[in-house]
BALOBA-1460 file (C-alpha; in Angstrom, 3 decimals):
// residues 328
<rec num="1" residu="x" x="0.000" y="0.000" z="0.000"/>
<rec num="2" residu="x" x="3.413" y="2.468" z="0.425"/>
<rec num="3" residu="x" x="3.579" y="2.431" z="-3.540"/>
<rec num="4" residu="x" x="-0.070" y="3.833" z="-3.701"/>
<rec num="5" residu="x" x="0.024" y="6.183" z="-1.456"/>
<rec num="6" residu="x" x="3.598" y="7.145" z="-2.829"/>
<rec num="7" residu="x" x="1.672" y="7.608" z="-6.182"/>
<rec num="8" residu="x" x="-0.818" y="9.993" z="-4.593"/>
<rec num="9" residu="x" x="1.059" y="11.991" z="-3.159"/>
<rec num="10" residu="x" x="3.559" y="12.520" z="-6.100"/>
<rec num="11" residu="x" x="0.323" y="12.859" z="-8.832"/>
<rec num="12" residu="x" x="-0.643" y="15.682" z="-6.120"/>
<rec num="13" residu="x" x="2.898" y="17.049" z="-5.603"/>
<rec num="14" residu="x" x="2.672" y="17.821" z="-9.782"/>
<rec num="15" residu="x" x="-0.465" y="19.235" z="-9.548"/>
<rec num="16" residu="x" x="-0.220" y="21.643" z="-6.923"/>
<rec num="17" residu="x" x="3.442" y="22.771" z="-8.517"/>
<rec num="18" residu="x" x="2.099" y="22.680" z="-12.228"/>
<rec num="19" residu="x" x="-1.219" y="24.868" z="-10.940"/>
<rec num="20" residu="x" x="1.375" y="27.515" z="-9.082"/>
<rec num="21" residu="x" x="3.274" y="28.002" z="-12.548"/>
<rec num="22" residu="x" x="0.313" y="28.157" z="-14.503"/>
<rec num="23" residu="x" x="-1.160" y="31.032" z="-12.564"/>
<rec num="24" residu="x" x="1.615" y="32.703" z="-12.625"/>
<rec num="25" residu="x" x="2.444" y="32.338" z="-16.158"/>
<rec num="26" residu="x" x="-1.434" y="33.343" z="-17.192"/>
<rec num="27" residu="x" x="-0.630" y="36.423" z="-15.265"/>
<rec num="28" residu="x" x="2.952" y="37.167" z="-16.870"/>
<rec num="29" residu="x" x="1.075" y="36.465" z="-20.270"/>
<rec num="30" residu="x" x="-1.884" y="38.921" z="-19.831"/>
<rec num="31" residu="x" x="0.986" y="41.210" z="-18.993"/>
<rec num="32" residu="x" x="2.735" y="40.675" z="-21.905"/>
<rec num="33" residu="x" x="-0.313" y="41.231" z="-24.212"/>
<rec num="34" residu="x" x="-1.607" y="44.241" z="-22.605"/>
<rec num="35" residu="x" x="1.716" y="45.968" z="-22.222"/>
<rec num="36" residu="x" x="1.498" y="46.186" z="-25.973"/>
<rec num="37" residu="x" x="-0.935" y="49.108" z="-26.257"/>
<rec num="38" residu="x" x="0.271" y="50.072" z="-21.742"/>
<rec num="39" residu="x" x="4.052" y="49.076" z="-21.134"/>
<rec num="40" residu="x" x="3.836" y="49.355" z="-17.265"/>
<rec num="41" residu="x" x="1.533" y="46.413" z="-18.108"/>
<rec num="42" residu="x" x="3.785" y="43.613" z="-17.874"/>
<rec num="43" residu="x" x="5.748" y="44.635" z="-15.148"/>
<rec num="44" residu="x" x="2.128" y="44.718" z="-13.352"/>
<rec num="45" residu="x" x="1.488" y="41.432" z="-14.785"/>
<rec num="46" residu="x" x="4.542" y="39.802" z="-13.793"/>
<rec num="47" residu="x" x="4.129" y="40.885" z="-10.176"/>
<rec num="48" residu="x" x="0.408" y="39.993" z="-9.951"/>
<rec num="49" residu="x" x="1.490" y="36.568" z="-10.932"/>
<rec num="50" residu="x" x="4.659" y="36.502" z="-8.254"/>
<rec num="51" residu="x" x="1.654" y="37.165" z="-5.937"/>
<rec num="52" residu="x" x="-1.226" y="34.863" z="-6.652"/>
<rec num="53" residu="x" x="1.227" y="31.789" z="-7.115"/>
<rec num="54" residu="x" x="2.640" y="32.560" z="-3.729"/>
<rec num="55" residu="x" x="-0.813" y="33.096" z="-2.097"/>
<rec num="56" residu="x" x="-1.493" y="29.271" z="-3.999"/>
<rec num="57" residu="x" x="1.301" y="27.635" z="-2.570"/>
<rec num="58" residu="x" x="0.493" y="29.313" z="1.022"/>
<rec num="59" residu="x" x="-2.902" y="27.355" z="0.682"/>
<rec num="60" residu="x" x="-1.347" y="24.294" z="-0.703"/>
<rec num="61" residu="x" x="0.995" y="24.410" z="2.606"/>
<rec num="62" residu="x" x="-2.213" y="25.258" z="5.263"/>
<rec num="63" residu="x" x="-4.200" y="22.132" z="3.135"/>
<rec num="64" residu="x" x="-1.711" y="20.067" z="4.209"/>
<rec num="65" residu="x" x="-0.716" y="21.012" z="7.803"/>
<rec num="66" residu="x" x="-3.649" y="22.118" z="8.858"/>
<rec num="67" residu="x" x="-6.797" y="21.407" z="6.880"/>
<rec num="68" residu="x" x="-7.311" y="18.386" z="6.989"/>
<rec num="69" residu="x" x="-8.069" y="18.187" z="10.563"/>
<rec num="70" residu="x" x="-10.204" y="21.020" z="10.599"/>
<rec num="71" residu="x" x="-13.636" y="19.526" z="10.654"/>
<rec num="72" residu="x" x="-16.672" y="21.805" z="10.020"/>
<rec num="73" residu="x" x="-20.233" y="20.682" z="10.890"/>
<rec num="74" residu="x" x="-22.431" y="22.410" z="8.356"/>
<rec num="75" residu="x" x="-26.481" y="22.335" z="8.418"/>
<rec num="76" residu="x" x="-28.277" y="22.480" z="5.757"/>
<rec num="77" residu="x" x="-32.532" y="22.790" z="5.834"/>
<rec num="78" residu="x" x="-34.192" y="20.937" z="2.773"/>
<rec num="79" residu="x" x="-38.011" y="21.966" z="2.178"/>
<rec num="80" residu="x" x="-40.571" y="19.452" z="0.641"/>
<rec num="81" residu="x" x="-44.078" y="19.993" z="-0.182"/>
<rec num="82" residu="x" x="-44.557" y="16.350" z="-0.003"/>
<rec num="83" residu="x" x="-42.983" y="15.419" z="3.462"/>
<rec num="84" residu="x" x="-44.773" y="13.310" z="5.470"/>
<rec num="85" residu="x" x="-45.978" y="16.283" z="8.558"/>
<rec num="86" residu="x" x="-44.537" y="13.659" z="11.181"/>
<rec num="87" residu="x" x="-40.806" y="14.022" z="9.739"/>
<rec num="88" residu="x" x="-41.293" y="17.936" z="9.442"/>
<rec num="89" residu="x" x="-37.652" y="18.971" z="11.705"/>
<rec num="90" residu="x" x="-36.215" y="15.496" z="11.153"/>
<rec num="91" residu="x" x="-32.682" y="15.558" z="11.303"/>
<rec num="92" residu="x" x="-30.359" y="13.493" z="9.199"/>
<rec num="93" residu="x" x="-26.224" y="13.198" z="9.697"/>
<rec num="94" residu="x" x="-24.398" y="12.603" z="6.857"/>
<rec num="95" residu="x" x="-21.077" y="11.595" z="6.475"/>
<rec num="96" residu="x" x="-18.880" y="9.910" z="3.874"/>
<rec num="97" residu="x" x="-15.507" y="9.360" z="2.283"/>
<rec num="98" residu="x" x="-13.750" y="8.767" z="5.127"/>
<rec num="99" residu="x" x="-10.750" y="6.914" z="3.799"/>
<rec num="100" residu="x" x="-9.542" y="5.355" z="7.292"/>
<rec num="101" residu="x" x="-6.304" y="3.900" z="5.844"/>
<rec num="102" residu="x" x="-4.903" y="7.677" z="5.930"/>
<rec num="103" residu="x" x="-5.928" y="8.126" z="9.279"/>
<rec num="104" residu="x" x="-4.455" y="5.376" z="10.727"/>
<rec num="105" residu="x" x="-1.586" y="6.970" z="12.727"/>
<rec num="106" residu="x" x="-3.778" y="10.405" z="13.768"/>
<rec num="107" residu="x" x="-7.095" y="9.020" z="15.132"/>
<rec num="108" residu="x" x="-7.478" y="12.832" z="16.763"/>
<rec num="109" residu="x" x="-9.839" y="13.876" z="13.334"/>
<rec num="110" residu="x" x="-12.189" y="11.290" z="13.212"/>
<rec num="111" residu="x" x="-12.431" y="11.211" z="17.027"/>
<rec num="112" residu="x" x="-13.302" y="14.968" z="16.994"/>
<rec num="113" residu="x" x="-16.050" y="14.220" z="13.810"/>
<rec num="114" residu="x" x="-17.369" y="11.316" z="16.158"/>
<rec num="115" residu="x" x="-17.587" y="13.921" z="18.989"/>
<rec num="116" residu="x" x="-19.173" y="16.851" z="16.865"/>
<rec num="117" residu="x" x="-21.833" y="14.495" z="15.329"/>
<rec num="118" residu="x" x="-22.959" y="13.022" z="18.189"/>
<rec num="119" residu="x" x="-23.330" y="16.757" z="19.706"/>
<rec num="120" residu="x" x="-25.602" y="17.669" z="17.315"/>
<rec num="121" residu="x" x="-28.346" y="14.252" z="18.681"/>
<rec num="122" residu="x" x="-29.088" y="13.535" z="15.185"/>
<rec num="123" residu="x" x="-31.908" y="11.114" z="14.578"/>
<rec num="124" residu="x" x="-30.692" y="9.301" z="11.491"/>
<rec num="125" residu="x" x="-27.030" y="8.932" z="10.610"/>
<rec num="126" residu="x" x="-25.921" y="7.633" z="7.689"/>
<rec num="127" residu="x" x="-22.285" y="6.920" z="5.882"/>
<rec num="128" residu="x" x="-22.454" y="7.198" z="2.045"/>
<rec num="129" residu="x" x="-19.466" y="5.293" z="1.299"/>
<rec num="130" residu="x" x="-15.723" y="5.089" z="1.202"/>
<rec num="131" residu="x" x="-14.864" y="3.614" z="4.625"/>
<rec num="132" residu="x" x="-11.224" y="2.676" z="3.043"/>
<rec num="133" residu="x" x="-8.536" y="3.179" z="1.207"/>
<rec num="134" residu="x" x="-7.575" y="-0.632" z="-0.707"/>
<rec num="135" residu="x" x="-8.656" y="-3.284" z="2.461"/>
<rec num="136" residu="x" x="-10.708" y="-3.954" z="5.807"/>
<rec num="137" residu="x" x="-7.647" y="-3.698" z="7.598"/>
<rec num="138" residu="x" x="-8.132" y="-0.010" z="7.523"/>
<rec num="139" residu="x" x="-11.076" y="-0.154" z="9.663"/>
<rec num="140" residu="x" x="-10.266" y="-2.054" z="12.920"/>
<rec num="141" residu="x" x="-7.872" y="0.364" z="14.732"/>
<rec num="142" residu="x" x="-11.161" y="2.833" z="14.382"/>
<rec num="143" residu="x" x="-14.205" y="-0.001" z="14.980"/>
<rec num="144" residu="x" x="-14.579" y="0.712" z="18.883"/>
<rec num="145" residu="x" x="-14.755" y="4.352" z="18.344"/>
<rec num="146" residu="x" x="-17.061" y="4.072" z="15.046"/>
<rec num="147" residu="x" x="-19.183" y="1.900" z="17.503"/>
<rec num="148" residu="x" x="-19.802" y="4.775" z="19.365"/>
<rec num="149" residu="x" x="-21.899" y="6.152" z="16.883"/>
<rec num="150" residu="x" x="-25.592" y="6.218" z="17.870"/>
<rec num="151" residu="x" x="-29.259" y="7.862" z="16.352"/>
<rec num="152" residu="x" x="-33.117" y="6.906" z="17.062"/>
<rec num="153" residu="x" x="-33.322" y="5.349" z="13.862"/>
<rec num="154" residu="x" x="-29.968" y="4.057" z="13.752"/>
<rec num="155" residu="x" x="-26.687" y="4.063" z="11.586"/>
<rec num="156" residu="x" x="-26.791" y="3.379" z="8.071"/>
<rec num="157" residu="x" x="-24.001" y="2.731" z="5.405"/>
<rec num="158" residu="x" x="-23.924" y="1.935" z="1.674"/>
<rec num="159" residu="x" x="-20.668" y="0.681" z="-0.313"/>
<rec num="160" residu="x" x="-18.439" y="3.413" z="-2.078"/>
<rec num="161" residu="x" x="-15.574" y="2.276" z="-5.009"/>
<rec num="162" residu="x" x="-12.839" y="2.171" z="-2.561"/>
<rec num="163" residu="x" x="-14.979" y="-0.543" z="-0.173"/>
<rec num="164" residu="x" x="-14.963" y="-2.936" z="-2.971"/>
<rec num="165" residu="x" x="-11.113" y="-2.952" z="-2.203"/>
<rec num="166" residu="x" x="-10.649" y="-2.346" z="-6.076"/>
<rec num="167" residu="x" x="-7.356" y="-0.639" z="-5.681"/>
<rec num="168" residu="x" x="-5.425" y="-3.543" z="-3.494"/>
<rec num="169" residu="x" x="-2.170" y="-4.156" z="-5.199"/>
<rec num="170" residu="x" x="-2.002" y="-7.753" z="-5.756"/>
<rec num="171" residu="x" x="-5.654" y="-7.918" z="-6.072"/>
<rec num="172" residu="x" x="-7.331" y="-11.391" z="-7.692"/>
<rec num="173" residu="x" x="-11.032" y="-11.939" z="-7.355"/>
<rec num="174" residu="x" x="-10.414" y="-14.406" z="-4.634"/>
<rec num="175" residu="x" x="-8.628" y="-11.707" z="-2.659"/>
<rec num="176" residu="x" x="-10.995" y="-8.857" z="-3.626"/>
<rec num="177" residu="x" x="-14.464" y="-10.751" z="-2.785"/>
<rec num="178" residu="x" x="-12.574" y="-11.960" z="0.595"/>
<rec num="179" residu="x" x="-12.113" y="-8.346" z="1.287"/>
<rec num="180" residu="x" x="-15.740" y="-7.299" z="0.316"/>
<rec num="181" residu="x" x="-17.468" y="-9.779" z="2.440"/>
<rec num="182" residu="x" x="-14.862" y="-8.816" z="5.168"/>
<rec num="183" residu="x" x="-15.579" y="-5.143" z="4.917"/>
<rec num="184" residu="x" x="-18.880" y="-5.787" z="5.016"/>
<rec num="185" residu="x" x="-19.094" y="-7.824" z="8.179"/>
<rec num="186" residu="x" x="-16.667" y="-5.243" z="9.555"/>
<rec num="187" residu="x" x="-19.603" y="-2.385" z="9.716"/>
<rec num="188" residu="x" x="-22.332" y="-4.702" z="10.844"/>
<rec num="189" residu="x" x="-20.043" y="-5.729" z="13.960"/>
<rec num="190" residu="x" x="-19.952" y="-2.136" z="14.637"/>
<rec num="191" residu="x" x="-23.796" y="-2.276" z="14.920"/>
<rec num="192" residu="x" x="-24.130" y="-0.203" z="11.471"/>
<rec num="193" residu="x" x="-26.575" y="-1.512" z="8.882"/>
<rec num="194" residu="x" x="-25.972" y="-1.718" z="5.706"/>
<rec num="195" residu="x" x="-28.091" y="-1.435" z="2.467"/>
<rec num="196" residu="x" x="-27.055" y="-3.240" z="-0.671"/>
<rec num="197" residu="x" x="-29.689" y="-2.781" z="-3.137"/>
<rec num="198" residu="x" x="-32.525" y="-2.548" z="-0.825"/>
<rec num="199" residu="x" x="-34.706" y="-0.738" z="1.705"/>
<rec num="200" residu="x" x="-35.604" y="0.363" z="4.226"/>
<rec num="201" residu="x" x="-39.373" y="2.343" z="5.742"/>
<rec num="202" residu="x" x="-38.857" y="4.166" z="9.140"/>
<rec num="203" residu="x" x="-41.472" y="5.426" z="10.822"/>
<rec num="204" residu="x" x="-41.635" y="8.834" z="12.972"/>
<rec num="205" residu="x" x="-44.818" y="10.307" z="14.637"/>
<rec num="206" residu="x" x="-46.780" y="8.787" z="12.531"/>
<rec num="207" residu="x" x="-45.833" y="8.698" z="9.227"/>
<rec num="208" residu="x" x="-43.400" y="6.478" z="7.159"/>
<rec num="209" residu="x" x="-40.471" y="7.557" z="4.766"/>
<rec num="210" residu="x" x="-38.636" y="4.982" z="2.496"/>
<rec num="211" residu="x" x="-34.660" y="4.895" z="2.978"/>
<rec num="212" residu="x" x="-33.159" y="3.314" z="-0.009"/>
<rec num="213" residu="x" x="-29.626" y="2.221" z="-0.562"/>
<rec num="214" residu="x" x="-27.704" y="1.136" z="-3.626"/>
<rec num="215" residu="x" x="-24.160" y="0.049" z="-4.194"/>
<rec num="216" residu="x" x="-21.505" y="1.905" z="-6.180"/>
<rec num="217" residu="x" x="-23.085" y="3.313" z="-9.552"/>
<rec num="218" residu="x" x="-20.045" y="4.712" z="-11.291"/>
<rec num="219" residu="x" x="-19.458" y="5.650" z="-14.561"/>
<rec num="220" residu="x" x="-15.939" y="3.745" z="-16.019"/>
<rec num="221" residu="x" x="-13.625" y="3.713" z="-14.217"/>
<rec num="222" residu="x" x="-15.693" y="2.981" z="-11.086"/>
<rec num="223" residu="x" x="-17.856" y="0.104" z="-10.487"/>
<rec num="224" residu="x" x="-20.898" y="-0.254" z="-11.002"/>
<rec num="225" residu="x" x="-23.158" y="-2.830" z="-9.288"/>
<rec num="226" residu="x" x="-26.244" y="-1.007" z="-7.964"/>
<rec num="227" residu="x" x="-29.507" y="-2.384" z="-8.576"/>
<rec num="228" residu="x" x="-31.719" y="0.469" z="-8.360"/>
<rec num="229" residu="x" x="-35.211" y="-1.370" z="-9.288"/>
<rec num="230" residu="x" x="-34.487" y="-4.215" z="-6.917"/>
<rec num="231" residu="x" x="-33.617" y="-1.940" z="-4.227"/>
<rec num="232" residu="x" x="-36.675" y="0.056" z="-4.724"/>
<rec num="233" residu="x" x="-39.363" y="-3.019" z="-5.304"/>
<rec num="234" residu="x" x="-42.212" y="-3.369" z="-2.995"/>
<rec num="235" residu="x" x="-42.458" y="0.135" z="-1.856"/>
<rec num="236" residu="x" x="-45.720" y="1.521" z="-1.462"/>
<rec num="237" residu="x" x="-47.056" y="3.928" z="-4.268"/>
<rec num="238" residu="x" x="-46.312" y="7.846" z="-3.132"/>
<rec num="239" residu="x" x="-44.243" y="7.041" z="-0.261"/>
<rec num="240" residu="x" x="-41.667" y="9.956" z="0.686"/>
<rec num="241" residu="x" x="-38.001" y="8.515" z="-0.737"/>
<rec num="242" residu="x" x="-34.418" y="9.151" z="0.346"/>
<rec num="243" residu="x" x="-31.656" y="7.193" z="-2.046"/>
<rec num="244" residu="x" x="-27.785" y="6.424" z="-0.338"/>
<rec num="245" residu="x" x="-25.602" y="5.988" z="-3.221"/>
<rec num="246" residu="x" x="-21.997" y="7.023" z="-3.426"/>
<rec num="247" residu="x" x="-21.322" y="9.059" z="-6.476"/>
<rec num="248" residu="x" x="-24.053" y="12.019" z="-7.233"/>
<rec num="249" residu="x" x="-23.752" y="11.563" z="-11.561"/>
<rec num="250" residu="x" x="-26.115" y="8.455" z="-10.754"/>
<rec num="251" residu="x" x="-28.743" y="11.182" z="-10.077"/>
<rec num="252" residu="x" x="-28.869" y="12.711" z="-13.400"/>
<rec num="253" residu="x" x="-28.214" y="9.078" z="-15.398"/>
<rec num="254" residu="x" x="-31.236" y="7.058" z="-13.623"/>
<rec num="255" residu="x" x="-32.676" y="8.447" z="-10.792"/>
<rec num="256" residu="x" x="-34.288" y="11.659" z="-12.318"/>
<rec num="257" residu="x" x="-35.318" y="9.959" z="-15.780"/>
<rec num="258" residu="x" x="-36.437" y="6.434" z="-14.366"/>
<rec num="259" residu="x" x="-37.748" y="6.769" z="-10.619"/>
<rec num="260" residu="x" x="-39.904" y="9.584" z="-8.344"/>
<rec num="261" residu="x" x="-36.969" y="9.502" z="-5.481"/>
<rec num="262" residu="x" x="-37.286" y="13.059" z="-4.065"/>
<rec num="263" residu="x" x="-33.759" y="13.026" z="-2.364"/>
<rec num="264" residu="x" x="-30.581" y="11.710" z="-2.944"/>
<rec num="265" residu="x" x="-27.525" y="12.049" z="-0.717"/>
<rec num="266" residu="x" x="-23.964" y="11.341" z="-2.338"/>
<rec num="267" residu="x" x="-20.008" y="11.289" z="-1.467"/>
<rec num="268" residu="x" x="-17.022" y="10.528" z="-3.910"/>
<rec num="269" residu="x" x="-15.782" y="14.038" z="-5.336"/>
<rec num="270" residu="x" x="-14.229" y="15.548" z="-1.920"/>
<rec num="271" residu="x" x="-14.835" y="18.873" z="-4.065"/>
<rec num="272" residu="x" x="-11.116" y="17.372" z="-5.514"/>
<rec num="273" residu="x" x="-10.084" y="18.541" z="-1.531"/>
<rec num="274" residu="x" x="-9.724" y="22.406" z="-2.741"/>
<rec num="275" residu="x" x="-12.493" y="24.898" z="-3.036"/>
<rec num="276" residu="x" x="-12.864" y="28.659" z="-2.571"/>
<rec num="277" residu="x" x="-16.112" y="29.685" z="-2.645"/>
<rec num="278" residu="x" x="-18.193" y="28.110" z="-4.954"/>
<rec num="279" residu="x" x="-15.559" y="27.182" z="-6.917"/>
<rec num="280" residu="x" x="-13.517" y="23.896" z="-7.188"/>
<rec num="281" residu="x" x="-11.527" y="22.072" z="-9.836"/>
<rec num="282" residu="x" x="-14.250" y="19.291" z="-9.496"/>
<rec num="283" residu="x" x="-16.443" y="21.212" z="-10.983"/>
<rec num="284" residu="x" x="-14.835" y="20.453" z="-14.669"/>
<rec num="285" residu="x" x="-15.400" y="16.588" z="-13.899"/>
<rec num="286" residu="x" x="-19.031" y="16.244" z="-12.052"/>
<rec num="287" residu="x" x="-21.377" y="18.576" z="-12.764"/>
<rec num="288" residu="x" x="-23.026" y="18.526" z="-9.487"/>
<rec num="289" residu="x" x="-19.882" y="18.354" z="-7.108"/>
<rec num="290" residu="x" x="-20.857" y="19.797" z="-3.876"/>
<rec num="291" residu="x" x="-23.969" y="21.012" z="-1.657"/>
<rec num="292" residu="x" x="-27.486" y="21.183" z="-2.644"/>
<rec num="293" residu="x" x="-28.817" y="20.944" z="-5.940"/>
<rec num="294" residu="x" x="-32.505" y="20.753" z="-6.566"/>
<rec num="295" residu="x" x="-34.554" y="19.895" z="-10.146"/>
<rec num="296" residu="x" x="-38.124" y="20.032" z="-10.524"/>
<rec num="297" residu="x" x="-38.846" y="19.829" z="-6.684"/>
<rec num="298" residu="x" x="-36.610" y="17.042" z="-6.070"/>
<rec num="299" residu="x" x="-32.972" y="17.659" z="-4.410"/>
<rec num="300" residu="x" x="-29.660" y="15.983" z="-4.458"/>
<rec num="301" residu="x" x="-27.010" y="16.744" z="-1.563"/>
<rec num="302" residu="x" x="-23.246" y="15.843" z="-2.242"/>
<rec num="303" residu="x" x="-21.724" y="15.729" z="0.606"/>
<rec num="304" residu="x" x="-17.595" y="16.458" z="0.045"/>
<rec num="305" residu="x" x="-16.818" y="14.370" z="2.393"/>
<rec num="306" residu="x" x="-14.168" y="13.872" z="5.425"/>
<rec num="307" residu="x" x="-10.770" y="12.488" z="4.416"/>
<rec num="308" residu="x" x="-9.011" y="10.696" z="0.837"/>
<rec num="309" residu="x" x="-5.894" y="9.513" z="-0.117"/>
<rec num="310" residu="x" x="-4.214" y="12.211" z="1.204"/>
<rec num="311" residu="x" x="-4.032" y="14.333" z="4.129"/>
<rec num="312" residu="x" x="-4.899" y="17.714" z="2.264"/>
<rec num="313" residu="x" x="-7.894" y="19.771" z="2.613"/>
<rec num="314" residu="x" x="-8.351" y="23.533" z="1.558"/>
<rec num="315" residu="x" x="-11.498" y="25.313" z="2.001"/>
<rec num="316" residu="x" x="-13.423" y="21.746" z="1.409"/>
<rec num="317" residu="x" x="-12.882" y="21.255" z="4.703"/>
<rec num="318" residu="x" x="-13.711" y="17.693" z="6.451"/>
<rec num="319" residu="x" x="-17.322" y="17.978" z="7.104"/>
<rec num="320" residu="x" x="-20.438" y="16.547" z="9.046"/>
<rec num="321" residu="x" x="-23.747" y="17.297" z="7.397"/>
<rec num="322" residu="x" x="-26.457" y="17.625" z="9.513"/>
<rec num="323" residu="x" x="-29.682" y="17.688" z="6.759"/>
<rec num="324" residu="x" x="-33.112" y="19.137" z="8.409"/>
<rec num="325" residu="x" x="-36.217" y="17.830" z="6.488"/>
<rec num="326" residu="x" x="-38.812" y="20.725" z="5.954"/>
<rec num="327" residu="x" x="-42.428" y="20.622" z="5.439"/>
<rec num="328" residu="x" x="-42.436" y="23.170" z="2.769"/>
C-alpha cells in the first residue's frame, strides 16, 4: 500500500506545482499582451502573478498542515411539499468518504467528527461510502470508536468504489471478494446496517419515509453494481423517498429519468479537496460536485466528504452534514 500512497502523493505534488506556474504564467502572459498598447503592463502582470502563485502555494501548505483536521459541521434545511408532517424537523447526519487507511496513525480527526456528530443528537445517521482506502484492515484500529456512533433510527451505510477494495495491489477476485465480504461484516459488527440494493421504511410520529440504498453506480472507471429497481421493489405507491448511493452523476443518469426519489444524498468528489467559494476544480469533472442541488422539486445533496488519499484539505474542509427535512 506504500507504492499507492507514494503515487498519490507525487500525482498531487505535480499538480499543486504545475497549478502555481500556470497562474503565474497566465498572469505574466496577460501582462505581456496588454503591455502592448500600456508598457507598465507587464511589469504589473509579472508581479500579480509573483503574488497569486505565492498566495497558492500558502494554501497548498495550510491544506496540508492544517486542513485536513479542521472539521466543520455544516447544516443544511431541505423543504418538501410532499414530506410526510410527522418528519417535518427530522434531522439526518451525513457523512462519507472517510478513507480510514490515511488516518491510521492520527485518530485525533475522526475522534473529533465522532464527537461533533454526536453533539448535534441527530436522529438518522448515515455513511455514504468510502470507509477505506484498498482493504478492511483499515477499519479495525477505528471499529470501537465508530461503535460509538448512535441515532433513534440508527446508523446506516452503503458501499463506495474504494470498499470494494478495487485498488489492493495484488488484487485477484479471490482476494478482492474476501475483502468485500470482510468489509462488510466489519460495519455490521460495529452495529451499522448496511443497504445493498434494498430498503428500508422508518417510521416517525406517525408517518413512514422509504430509505433506499444502492451500491456503487459509477461511470468507467468505477464500479458499477447497484440495482436500483431491486432496491426500490415493494415500496408503497407515493411514499416519501431518500436514495444512499456514493457518487451524485447516478442522479442525473437514472434516478431523475427512471424513478420519483425526491432526495438523494452522495459522497465521492471531496470537491477534488480544494475549493474557494463556490468554486472547485471538481467542478470540470461532475457537474453537481458539492452542496445542494434541486430539479423540478426534487434535491440531491453531495456531501464532500471527510478524508481521501491524502491528508490535504483547503477550504473543502472535512465535514459533518447535519440535513433538516422541511415541510415546505
Amino acid at each position: 500500500m506504500r507504492a499507492m500512497r507514494l503515487f498519490f502523493l507525487l500525482f498531487f505534488i505535480v499538480v499543486f506545482l504545475g497549478s502555481t506556474a500556470l497562474v503565474w504564467a497566465v498572469f505574466w502572459g496577460l501582462g505581456k499582451i496588454a503591455g502592448f498598447f500600456f508598457p507598465a503592463a507587464a511589469a504589473i502582470g509579472k508581479w500579480v502573478g509573483v503574488i497569486a502563485a505565492a498566495c497558492l502555494m500558502l494554501s497548498y501548505f495550510f491544506g496540508f498542515l492544517f486542513g485536513w483536521k479542521t472539521v466543520k459541521v455544516r447544516r443544511v434545511d431541505l423543504p418538501f411539499k410532499n414530506l410526510p408532517a410527522g418528519f417535518d424537523g427530522y434531522r439526518i447526519a451525513q457523512v462519507s468518504d472517510w478513507h480510514l487507511g490515511t488516518y491510521s496513525k492520527n485518530h485525533a480527526t475522526i475522534e473529533k467528527e465522532v464527537r461533533k456528530l454526536m453533539a448535534e443528537k441527530p436522529d438518522l445517521i448515515v455513511f455514504t461510502g468510502d470507509i477505506v482506502n484498498y482493504e478492511p484492515s483499515e477499519l479495525r484500529p477505528f471499529m470501537e470508536l465508530l461503535s460509538t456512533l448512535d441515532a433513534p433510527d440508527g446508523v446506516w451505510s452503503i458501499m463506495g468504489n474504494h470498499d470494494y477494495c478495487m485498488y489492493y495491489l495484488g488484487n485477484t477476485p479471490e482476494i478482492q471478494s474476501k475483502h468485500i465480504s470482510e468489509l462488510q461484516e466489519l460495519e455490521r459488527s460495529m452495529g451499522w446496517k448496511m443497504l445493498l440494493n434494498e430498503h428500508i421504511v422508518i417510521d416517525h410520529a406517525g408517518d413512514s419515509l422509504a430509505l433506499i440504498g444502492v451500491e456503487n453506480d459509477g461511470e468507467p472507471p468505477f464500479p458499477q453494481y447497484s440495482d436500483l429497481p431491486k432496491a426500490l421493489s415493494g415500496l408503497p405507491d407515493g411514499i416519501f423517498k431518500i436514495l444512499l448511493s456514493h457518487d451524485p452523476t447516478h442522479w442525473r443518469r437514472e434516478v431523475l429519468p427512471r424513478t420519483d426519489i425526491d432526495l438523494m444524498l452522495s459522497g465521492h468528489t471531496h470537491a477534488w479537496q480544494f475549493r474557494i467559494g463556490k468554486l472547485s476544480p471538481a467542478m470540470f469533472a461532475f457537474k453537481e460536485w458539492g452542496g445542494l442541488y434541486e430539479e423540478d422539486g426534487r434535491k440531491l445533496f453531495v456531501s464532500t466528504g471527510s478524508g481521501g488519499n491524502i491528508r490535504f484539505r483547503f477550504g473543502a474542509w472535512p465535514e459533518i452534514d447535519i440535513l433538516t427535512l422541511r415541510k415546505d
